[in-house]
TIVO-962721 format. One record per residue: x, y, z of N, C-alpha, C in turn; residue in three letters. Coordinates in steps of 0.1 Angstrom, whole numbers, padded with zeros to 4 digits, always signed. Layout:
N
XYZXYZXYZALA;...
This chain:
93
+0009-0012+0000+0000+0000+0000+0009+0012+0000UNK;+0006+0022-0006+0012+0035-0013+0010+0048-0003UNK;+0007+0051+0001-0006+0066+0001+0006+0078+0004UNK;+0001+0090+0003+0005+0103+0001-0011+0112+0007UNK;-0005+0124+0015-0013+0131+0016-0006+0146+0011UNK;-0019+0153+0006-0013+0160-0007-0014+0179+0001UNK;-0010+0185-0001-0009+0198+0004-0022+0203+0009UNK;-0033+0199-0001-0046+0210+0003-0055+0195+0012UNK;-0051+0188+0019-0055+0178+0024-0058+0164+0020UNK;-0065+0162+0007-0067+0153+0003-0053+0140+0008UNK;-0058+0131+0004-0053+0118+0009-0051+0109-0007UNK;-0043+0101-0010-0045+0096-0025-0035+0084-0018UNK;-0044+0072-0021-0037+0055-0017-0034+0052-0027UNK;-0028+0039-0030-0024+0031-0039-0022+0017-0031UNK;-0030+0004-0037-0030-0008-0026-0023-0019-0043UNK;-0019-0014-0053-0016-0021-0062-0028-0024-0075UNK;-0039-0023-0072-0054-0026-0077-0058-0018-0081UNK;-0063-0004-0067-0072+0002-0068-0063+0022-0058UNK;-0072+0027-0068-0069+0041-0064-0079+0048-0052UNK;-0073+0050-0044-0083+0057-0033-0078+0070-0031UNK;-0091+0082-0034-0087+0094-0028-0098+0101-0019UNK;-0092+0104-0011-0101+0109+0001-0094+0125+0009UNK;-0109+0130+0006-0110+0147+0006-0123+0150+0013UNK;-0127+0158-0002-0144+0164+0002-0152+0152-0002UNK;-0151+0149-0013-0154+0132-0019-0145+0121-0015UNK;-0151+0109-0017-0142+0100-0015-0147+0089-0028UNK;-0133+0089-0036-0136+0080-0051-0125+0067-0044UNK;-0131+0054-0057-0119+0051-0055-0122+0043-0072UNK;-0112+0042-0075-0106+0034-0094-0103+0022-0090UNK;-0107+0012-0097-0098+0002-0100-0088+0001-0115UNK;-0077-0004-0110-0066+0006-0120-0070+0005-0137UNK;-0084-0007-0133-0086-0007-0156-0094+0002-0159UNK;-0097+0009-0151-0107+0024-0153-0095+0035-0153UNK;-0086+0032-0147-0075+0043-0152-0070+0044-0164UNK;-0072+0057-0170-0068+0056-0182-0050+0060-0184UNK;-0053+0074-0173-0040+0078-0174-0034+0085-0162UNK;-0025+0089-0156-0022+0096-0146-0005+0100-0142UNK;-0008+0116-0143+0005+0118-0144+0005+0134-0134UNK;+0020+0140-0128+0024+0145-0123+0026+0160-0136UNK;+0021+0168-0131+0027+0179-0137+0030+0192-0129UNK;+0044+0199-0130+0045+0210-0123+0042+0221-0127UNK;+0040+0229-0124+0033+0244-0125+0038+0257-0121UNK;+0038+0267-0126+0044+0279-0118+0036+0280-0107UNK;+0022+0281-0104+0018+0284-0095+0013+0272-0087UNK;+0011+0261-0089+0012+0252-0082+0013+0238-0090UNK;+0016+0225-0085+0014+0214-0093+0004+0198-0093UNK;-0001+0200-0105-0013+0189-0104-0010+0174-0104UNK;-0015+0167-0098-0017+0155-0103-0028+0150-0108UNK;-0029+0147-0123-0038+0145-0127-0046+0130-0133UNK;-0052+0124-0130-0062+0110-0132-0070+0113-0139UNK;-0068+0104-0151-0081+0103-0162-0089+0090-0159UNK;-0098+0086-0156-0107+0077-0153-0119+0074-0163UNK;-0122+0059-0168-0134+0061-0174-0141+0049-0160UNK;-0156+0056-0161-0163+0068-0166-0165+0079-0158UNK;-0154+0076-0155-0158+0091-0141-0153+0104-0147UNK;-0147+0105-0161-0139+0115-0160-0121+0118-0155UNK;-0123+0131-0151-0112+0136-0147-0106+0140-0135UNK;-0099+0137-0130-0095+0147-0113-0079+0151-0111UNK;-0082+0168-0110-0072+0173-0106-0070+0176-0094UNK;-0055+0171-0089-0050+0179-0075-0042+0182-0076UNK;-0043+0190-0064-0030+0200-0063-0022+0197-0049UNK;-0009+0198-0057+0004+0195-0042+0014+0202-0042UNK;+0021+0203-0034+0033+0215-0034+0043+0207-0035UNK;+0057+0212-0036+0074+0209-0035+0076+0197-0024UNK;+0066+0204-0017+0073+0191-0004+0068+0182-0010UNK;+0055+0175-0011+0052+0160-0019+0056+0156-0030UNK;+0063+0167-0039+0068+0162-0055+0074+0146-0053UNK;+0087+0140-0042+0091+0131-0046+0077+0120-0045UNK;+0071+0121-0034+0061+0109-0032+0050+0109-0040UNK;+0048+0125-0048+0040+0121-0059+0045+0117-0070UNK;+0056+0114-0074+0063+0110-0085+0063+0097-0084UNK;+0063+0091-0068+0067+0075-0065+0050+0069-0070UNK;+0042+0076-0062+0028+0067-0063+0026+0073-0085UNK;+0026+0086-0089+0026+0079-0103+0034+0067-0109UNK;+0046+0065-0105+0055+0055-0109+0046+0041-0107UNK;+0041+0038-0094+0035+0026-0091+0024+0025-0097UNK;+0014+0035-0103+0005+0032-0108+0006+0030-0120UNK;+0017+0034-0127+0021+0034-0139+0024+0023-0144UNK;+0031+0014-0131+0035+0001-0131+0029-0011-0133UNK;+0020-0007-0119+0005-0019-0125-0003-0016-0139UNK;-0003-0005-0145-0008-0005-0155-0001-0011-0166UNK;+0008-0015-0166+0018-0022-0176+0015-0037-0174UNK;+0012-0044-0157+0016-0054-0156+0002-0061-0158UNK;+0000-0076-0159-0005-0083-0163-0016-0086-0151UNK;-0028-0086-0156-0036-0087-0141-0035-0100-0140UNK;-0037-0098-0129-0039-0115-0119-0051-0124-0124UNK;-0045-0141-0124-0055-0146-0127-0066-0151-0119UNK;-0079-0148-0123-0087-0156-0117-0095-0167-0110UNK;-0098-0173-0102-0100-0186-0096-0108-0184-0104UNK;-0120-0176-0107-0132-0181-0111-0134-0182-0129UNK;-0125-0183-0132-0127-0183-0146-0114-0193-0149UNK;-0117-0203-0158-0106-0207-0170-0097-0195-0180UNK;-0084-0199-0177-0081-0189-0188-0069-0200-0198UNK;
């Protein structure tokens, strides 16, 4: 399990699976609804951004102090999105 808490409070996990963020809302993805997610810096502040189907989009915002730990949790999401999902007991494959 991953998690980061991000400047303006929000909270954002990572358990390998599934994306949990908890704020004003609380969402959570499982990573094949993740489309995309990435770190970007900003002059006046920097986003981390999740593309989700079908939810859409979510922007946050984090400061300098979290840059490395938000760069670690995009890396690991990044990661399972590459890797091969797990197989299932309940199906033949």
């Amino acid at each position: 399990m991953y998690e980061v808490t991000l400047s303006d409070g929000v909270i954002v996990s990572f358990d390998g699976r599934v994306v949990e963020m908890f704020g004003r809302h609380h969402t959570r993805l499982h990573i094949d609804h993740v489309k995309k997610v990435e770190a970007k810096p900003g002059r006046k502040h920097n986003t981390l951004q999740v593309d989700a189907n079908p939810y859409g989009g979510f922007l946050l915002h984090y400061g300098q102090l979290e840059e490395g730990e938000v760069r670690r949790l995009v890396d690991e999401i990044q990661k399972a999105k590459q890797a091969p999902a797990p197989a299932s007991p309940f199906y033949d494959t």
